[in-house]
N, C-alpha and C positions, 0 to 999 in steps of 0.2 A: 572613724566610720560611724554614719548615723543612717535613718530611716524616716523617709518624710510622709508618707502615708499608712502610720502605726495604724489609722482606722479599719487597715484589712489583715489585721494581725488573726481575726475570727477564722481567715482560710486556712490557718495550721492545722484544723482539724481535716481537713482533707486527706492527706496522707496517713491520719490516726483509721479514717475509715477506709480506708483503702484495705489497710495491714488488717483489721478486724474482719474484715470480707475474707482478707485470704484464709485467716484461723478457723471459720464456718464454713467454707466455700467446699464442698463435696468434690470428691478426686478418686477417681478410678484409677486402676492400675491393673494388668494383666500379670499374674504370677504364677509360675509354675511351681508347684510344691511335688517334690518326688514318690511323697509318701505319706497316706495319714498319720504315720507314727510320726511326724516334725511338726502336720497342721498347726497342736497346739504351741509350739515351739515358736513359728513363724507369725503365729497370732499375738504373742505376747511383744514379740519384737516390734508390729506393728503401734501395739497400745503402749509401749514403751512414755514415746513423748507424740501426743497427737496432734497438738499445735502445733509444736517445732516441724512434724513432717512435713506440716501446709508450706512452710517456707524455705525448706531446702531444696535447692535444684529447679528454682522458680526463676530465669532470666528477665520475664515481663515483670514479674512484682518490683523487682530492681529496677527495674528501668522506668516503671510507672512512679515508683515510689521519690524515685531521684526527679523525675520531671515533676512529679507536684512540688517537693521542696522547694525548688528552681523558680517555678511557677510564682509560689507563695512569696519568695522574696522577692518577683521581679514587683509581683504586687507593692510590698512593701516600699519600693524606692530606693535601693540603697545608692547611698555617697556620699564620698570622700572629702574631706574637710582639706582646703588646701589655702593657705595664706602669701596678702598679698603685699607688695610694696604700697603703703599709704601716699596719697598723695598724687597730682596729675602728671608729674615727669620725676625723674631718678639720674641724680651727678654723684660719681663714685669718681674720688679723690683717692690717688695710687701714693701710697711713699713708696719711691725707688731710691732712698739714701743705701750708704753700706750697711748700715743696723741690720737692716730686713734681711740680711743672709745670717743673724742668728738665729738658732731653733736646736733642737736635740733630734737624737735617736732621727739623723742621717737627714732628718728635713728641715729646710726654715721659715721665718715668720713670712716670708713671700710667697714661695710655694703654698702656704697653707693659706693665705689669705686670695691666690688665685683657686686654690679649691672652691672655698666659700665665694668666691666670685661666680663662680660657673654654678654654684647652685641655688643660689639667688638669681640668676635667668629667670626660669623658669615662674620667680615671684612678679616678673615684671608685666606680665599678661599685654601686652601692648603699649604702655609705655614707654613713652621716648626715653633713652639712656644716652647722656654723657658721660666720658670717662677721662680724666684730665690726672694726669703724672704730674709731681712735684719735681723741682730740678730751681736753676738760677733763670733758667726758663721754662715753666711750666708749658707741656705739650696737649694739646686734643688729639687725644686718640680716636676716639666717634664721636660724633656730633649727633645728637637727637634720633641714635640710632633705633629702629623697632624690630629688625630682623635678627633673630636668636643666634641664625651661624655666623652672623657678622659679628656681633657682640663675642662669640666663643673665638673666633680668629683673632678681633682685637686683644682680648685676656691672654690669648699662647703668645701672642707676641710682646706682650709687656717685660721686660725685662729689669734689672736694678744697673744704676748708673754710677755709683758712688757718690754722687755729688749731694749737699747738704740737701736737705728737703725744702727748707725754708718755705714751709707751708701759709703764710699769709701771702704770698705771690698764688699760689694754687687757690687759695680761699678767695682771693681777689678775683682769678679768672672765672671760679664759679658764682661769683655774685650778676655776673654779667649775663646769664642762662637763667637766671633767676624770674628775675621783673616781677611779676604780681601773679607768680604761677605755684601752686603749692607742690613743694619739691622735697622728696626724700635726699640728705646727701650723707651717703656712706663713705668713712676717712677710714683707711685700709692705711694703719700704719703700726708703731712699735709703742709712743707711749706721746700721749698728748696732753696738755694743761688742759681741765675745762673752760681755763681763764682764757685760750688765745682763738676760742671757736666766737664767734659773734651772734647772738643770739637776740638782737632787736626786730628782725622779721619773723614776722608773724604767719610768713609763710615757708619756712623753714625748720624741718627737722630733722637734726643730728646724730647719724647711729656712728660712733665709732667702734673699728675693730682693731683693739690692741695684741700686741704678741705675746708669746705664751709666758705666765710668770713661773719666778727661779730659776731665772738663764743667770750664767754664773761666765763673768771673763776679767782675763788677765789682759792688761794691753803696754805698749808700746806708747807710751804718751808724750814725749820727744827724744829727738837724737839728731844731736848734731857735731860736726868735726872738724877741725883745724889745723894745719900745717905747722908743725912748733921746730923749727929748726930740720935735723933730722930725721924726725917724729912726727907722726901722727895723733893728736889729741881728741879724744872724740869723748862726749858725755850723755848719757843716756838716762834716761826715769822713765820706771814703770808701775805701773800698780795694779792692786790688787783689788776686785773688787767685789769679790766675793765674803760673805761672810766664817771663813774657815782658813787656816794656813794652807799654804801650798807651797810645793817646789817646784822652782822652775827651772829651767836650761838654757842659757843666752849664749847666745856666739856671732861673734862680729868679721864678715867676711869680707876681700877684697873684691874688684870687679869682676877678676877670671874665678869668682867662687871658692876661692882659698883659704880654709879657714885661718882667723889669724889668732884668735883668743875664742876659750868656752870657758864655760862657770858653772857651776851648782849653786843657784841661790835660793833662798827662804824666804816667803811676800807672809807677814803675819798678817790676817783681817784687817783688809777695808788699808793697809798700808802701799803708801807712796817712796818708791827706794829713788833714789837720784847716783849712778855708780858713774863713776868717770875713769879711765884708761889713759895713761899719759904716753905709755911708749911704743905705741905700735908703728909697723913697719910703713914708709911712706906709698898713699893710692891716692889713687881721684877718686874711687868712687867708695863710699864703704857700707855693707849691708848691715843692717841685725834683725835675727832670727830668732824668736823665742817658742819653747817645745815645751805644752804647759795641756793639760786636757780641761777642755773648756768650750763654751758653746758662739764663740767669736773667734775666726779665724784671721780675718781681715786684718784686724790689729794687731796681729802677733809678729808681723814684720814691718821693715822699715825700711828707704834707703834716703842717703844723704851725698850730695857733694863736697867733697872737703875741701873749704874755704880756704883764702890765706888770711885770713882774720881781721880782716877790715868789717866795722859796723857801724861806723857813720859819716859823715862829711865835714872837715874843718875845712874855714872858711880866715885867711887872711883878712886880718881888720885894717887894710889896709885898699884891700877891693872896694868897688863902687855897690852902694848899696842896690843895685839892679840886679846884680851876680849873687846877692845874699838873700833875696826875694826871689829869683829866679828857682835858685835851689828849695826855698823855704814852699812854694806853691808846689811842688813834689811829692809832699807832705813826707817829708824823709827827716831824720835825724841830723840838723845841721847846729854844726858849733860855729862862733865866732872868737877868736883866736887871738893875739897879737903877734906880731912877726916874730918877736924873738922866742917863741915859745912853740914855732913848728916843728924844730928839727927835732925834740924830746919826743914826740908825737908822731913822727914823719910814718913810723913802721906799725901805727896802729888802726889809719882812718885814712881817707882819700881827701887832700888834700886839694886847696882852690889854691890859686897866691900867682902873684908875679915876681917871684924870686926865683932867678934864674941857677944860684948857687945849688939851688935842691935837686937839680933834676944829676942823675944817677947817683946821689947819695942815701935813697931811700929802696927799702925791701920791696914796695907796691906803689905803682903808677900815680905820677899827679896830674894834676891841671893846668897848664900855665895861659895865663890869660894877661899879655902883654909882658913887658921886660921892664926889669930896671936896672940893665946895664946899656942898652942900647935907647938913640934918640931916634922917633917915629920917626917917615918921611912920606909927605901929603902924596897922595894917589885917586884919581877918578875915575875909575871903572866899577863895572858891577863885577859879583862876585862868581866864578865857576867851580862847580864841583864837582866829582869826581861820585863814579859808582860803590861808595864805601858804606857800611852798613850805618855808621853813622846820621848819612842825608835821608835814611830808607824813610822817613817821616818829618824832614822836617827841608824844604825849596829855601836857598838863599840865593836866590838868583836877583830876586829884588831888594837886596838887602844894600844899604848905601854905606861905603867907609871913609871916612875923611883922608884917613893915616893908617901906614903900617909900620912894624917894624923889620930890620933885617931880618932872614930866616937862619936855619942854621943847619948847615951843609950835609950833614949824614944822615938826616931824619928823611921819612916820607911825606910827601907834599900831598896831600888829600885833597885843597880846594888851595884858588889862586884866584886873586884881583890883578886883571890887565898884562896876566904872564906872571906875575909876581908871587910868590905863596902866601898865603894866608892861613891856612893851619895845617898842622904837620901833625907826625906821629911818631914819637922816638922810638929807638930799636928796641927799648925796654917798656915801651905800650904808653909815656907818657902823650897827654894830648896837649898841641901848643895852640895856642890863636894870639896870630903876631899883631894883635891891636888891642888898646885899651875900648872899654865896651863903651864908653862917653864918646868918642870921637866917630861911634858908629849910630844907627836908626836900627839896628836888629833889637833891642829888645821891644819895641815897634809892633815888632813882624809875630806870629802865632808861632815860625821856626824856631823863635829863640827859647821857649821852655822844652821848645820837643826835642832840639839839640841838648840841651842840657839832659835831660832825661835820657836819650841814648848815650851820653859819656857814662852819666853814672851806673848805669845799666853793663856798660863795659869792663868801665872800671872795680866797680866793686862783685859784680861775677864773675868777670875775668872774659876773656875772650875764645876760651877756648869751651864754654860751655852755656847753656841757654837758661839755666834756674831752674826752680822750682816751681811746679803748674798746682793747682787744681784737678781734678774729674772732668775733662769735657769743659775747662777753660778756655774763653778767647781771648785773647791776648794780644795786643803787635809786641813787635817781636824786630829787634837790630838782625837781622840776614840783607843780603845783597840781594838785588831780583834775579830769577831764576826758576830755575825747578828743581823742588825741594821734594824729599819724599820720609817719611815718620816709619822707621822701623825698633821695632821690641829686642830688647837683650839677644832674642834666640834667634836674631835678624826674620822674624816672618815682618812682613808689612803690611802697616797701619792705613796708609793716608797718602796723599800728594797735596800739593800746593804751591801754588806762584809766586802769589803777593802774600809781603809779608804779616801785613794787615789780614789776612785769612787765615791765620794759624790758629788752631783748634788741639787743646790737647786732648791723647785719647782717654779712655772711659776708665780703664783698670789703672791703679797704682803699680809703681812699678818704676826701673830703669829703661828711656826710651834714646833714641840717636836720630838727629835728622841728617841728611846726607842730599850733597849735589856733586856734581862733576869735581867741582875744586875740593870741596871738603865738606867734613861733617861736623858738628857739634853735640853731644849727650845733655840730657835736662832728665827733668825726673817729673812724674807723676805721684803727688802725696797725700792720703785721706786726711780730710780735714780736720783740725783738732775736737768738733763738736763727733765728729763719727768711730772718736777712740773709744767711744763710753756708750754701755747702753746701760738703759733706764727700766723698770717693772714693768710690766704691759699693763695697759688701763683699757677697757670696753663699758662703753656707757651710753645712754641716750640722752639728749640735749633737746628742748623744746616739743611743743606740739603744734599740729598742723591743725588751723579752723574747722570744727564739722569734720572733722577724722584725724583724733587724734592716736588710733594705733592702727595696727596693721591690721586690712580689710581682712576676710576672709571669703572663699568662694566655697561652691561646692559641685564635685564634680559627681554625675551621674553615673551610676555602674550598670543602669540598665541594657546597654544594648551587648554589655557582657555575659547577660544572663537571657536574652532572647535567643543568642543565635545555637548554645549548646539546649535550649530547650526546644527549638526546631528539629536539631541533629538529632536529641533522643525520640521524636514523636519520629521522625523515618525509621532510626531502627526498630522502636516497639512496631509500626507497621510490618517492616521486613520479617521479625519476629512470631507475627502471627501469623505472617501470610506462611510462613514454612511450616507453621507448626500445626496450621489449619484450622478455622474460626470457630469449628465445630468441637476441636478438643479445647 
């Protein structure tokens, strides 16, 4: 608080003389004394305190004395010192990763950085405000907003996504609100490099707001599980990130929440444990839970679907090199192989090959791509297919085949040239394609990588389950068309959708189930491995803005606070005298 016209500081005397009147000012009073024998009694009382008596039981001197005060400082000018955002428009960049749900004592760094949102308004005095969220798609939330309760509705609705921040996509979108305008941009996040902000315009500057430091978490940093015969195998690592030991509490539960195994283990400083379980009882799905106090919750659970333990692609070196590129453009882990060294192999990778001997002598589904016990026989029709999840992305309708081979009689026929089958599906999930891929124009065709990509997509997740997503991942997705609907472990529901090409996963980690008329499938929602770990909070400023390089200041006037109670007090000193009458 200041005073901009100290030149009438000389009016304080006013009120000095006011009060000096009153201690002079001659005051009658009518008293009845009962008795000369008190007079002098009653006289001493009077001369007791002679000034003091001028001013007891005086309501005008009060009131007069309060209004000069009043007066004096309306003179004086007071007002308030109030600062502003620098700069001709304001981009505040939101991190919505899962980090931002750390914080202590019941709040987090989200929450607290929507307080400081909402009270930085107030700094914007008219300036346009954008506000843009981080994400794998960065959102506008307001666009060159100046209206304060639009900006306070956009900020309650901001919410945290889980999805990595990947804040040069956000920096990118706000370079573009830029142009040659000098711009405040405030980063409302957990902890940023100075090294990944961009600092070569010269009409940019950078307030980052980091989250509170000495957040202390214990996380869940992978877990995954596998089918081993009878057994379920599942291995897990966690760490510790705190600077002090701690104990924690892990337990690993089935899908109906069973628990199957709990531990008491010890995380010494800043240590990474890696514990692996060999015999647990067989599930599809399996949880872990850890019960640890600490200022990250997000990370302290986990879930997984349990694999049958295939993790790459072998590839017969006996196939056409289009089959061995087809799979390599995947960007997947493909081996090349020689035939006689499949069968050692058979029960630990998804297998390509045209060896007809393998099929039902292996634990997990292969590929067979043409025969070599049967001789092709020439065929000219185009190709039909069938509603199987497999075609959901890839048309072989125009796909040209020279040759096929026999089919074989128990399997499902999923697509057919001229009546004929053309690829099957064994009872045990293998997939057949009864021609060699040279005597065909599909790999030609754009179908032929996308076909491949839905086998292995089948194959190696299995068919009875959809993988594992992202936060608000899009994805295509092997489903049949229909209508599909996304429901949560505790069946409340998420989402619908048609095409399969429109699947979106939801925002929370977690176990999720999609379901249609025919059936359903389970996948899993999982934080990202960048979002196991949080980092120190950093707050700093970054660059100056030309001709204003910090924050304006304004100042707001307190005068017409002090006009209207010094009108109120001059009515009542009127009403005051008028009762009391101008004459006393």
């Amino acid at each position: 608080m200041g005073f901009s016209n100290l030149v009438f500081l000389w009016t304080a005397i006013l009120p000095i003389i006011v009060l000096i009147y009153y201690f002079f000012r001659k005051k009658y009073k009518d008293q009845h004394v009962s008795s000369t024998i008190f007079w002098a009694e009653a006289m001493q009382e009077t001369k007791a305190s002679p000034y003091l008596k001028h001013l007891q039981k005086n309501m005008l001197l009060y009131l007069q004395l309060l209004s000069l005060i009043l007066f004096v400082l309306a003179l004086l000018n007071p007002f308030v010192k109030s600062t502003e955002m620098s700069g001709e428009q304001a981009i505040w960049i939101v991190d919505t990763s899962a980090t931002m749900l750390a914080g202590k004592d019941n709040t987090t760094t989200f929450d607290q950085h929507k307080e400081t949102m909402k009270s930085l308004v107030s700094e914007l005095s008219g300036r346009p405000l954008t506000i843009i969220s981080t994400g794998d798609e960065p959102k506008t939330i307001v666009r060159q907003e100046t209206e304060s309760a639009a900006i306070h509705k956009a900020i309650d609705s901001l919410e945290v996504t889980y999805e990595e921040e990947q804040l040069p996509k956000a920096i990118d979108m706000a370079q573009a609100f830029i142009g040659d305008t000098s711009t405040s941009i405030y980063l409302f996040t957990d902890a940023v490099d100075r090294g990944e902000l961009p600092i070569e315009n010269e009409h940019v500057k950078w307030i980052v707001k980091g989250a509170s430091k000495e957040l202390e978490n214990v996380a869940i940093t992978r877990f995954a599980a596998t089918a081993n015969g009878e057994h379920t195998l599942a291995l897990i690592q966690l760490k510790n990130e705190t600077k002090r030991e701690l104990n924690v509490q892990l337990s690993l539960s089935n899908e109906a929440g069973e628990v199957l195994i709990e531990e008491q283990l010890a995380l010494g400083s800043e240590e990474e444990l890696t514990k692996t379980f060999e015999e647990l009882p067989i599930t599809a799905v399996l949880s872990a839970n850890l019960q640890v106090e600490d200022d990250y919750e997000s990370d302290n659970s986990m879930v997984t679907l349990v694999g049958n333990g295939m993790s790459q692609i072998v590839i017969d070196q006996q196939m056409h090199q289009l089959v061995q590129k087809g799979f390599q453009s995947l960007d997947t882990d493909v081996k090349i192989v020689p035939s006689n060294q499949l069968v050692s192999i058979a029960n630990e990778a998804m297998i390509i090959t045209n060896q007809t001997e393998l099929l039902g002598k292996t634990n997990t589904p292969i590929m067979l791509i043409g025969r070599n016990d049967e001789t092709a026989v020439e065929v000219n029709n185009l190709v039909d297919v069938s509603e199987d999840p497999l075609f959901a992305f890839s048309s072989l309708e125009d796909v040209y085949v020279n040759s096929i081979y026999p089919s074989f009689n128990d399997y499902e026929t999923i697509a057919t040239i001229g009546g004929k089958p053309f690829i099957q599906r064994s009872l045990s999930g293998d997939i057949i394609v009864l021609a060699d891929i040279q005597s065909t124009d599909w790999p030609l065709h754009p179908s032929f990588p996308l076909f491949l990509w839905s086998v292995q997509n089948e194959l190696m997740s299995g068919t009875t389950s959809l993988g594992t997503f992202s936060p608000n991942e899009s994805r295509a997705i092997s489903l049949i068309p229909g209508d599909w609907s996304i429901y949560a472990s505790n069946d409340e529901y998420i989402s619908s959708f048609e095409n399969a090409r429109q699947f979106k996963a939801p925002t929370e980690p977690g176990l999720y189930t999609v379901k249609s008329q025919e059936e359903e499938k389970p996948f899993i929602v999982q934080l990202p491995a960048q979002e196991r770990s949080i980092q120190e909070g950093t707050s700093f400023e970054l660059g100056t803005l030309e001709n204003s390089g910090e924050e304006e200041t304004s100042k707001t006037s307190l005068l017409i606070w002090l006009l209207l109670p010094i009108l109120l007090l001059l009515v009542i000193e009127w009403e005051v005298q008028r009762r009391r009458g101008f004459a006393n």
